[in-house]
N, C-alpha and C positions, 0 to 999 in steps of 0.2 A: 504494500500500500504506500510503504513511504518513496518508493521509486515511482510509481505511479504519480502520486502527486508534483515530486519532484518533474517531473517530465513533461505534466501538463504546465507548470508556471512556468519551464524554459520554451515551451511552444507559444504560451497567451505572448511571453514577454520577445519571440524571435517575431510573430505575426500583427502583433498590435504596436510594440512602439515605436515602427516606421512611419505606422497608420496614424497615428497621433499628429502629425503635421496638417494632417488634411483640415483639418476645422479651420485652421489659421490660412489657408488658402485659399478658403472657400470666403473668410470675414474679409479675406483682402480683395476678392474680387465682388464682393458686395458693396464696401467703399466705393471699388472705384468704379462701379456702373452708380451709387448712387450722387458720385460725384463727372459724372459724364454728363448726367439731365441738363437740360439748359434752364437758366432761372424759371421760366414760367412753367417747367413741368417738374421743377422744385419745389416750389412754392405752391402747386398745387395738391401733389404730394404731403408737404406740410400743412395743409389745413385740411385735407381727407385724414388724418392722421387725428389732428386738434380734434376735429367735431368727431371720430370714432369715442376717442377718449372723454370725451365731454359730455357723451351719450351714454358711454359706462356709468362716469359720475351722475351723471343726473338719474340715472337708474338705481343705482347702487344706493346714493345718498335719498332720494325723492327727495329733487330739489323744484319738481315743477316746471322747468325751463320747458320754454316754445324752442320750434326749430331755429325760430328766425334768433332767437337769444343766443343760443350752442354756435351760430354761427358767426354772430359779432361777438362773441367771446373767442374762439379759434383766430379770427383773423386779429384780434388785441392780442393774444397770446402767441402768436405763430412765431414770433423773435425768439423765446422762451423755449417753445418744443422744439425749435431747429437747433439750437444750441445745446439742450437735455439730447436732440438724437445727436449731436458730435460726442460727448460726455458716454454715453452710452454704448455707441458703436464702437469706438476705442478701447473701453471698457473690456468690451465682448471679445476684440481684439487682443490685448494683451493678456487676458486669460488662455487664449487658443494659439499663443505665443508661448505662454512662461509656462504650461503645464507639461508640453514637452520636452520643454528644455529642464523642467523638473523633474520630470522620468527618466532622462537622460543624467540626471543626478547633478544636475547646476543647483547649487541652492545658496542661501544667504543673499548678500550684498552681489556677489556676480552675477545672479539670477535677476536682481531690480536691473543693476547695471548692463547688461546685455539684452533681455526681454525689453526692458525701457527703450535704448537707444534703437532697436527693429521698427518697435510700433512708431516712438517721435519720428526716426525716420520716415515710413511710410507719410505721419499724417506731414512732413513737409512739401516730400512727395505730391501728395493728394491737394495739398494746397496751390503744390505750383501748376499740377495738371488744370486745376481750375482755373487757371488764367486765359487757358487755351479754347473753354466755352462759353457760349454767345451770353452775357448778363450775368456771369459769373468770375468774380475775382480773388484772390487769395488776401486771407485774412491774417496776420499775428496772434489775431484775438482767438481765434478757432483752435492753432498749433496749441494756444497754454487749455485752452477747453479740454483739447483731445489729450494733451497730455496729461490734465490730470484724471480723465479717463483710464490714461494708460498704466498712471500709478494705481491708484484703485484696483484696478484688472490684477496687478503684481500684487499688490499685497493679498487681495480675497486669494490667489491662487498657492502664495505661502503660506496661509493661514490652513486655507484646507488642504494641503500637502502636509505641511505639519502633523496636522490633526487625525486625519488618515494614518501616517506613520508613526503616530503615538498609539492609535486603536484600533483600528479595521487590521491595516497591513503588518501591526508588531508580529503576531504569531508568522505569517510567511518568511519576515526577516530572520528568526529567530533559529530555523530551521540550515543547519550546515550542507554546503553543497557536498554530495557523495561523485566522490571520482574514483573511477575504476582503475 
C-alpha cells in the first residue's frame, strides 16, 4: 500500500505540475482581449456588468430600485467597477502566477518578488498595448490599481500555501521517499 500511494503522488505530481501554468495563461489572454475592446465596447461592457451587479443588490438587499434607477446608478458608478475589475483581474492573475511557482517550491520573499515582477510586468505591458486602441490610452493610475491587485493575488496564495502545508499536505510530506 505504501508503494502504491507512493506512486500515485509521483504520477499526480509528474502530470499536474506542468498543468499548473495553464490558468495563468489562460488570465493573461483574458486581459488582453479584455484590453483589445475599443473604449465604446469597454464601457459598454462596464455598465452590463454595473447594472448585472446592481440587480443582485437590489434583489439581495430589496432595495426597490426601478430599472431606470440601477441604471443611472451603473453609469455614476462605472469609474469605480472599471477600476474594482483592474484590482480584481490582476488579483486573479497573480494567484494563477504564484501558485505554480509555489508548487514548484518558490516561497517566501522570492515568490512576492518574482510572481510580483510577471504580473507588474504584464499589466505595463497591457497598458502600453492600450495605447494602440481606438479611445483607449494607458494609465499610471491602472499599473498601481493592478499592482496592488497583484500583491493581494501573492499574498492570498502564501497564505493558503502555507496553510495547506501546515494541514491538508503535512501527512504526504511527512512520508520518506523509498528508493530501490
Amino acid at each position: 500500500m505504501k508503494y502504491f500511494l507512493l506512486y500515485i503522488k509521483q504520477t499526480l505530481r509528474f502530470v499536474l505540475k506542468p498543468l499548473s501554468f495553464l490558468p495563468a495563461i489562460v488570465m493573461m489572454c483574458l486581459i488582453f482581449n479584455f484590453s483589445d475592446q475599443n473604449a465604446d465596447a469597454s464601457s459598454a461592457l462596464s455598465y452590463k456588468v454595473g447594472v448585472e451587479v446592481l440587480n443582485v443588490t437590489n434583489d439581495v438587499l430589496d432595495k426597490g430600485w426601478t430599472d431606470a434607477h440601477i441604471s443611472e446608478l451603473s453609469t455614476t458608478y462605472q469609474y469605480y467597477i472599471r477600476k474594482l475589475a483592474h484590482f480584481s483581474e490582476y488579483m486573479l492573475l497573480a494567484i494563477t502566477v504564484a501558485f505554480p511557482l509555489y508548487v514548484y517550491g518558490l516561497r517566501g520573499f522570492p515568490l512576492v518578488i518574482i510572481a510580483g515582477a510577471i504580473c507588474v510586468g504584464y499589466a505595463c505591458l497591457d497598458e502600453y498595448h492600450q495605447s494602440f486602441i481606438a479611445g483607449r490610452s494607458p494609465q499610471k493610475k491602472d499599473i498601481i490599481i493592478d499592482s496592488c491587485g497583484v500583491l493581494a493575488g501573492v499574498i492570498i496564495t502564501r497564505i493558503v500555501g502555507w496553510t495547506g502545508r501546515m494541514t491538508i499536505f503535512r501527512p504526504l510530506s511527512n512520508h520518506k521517499e523509498v528508493r530501490e
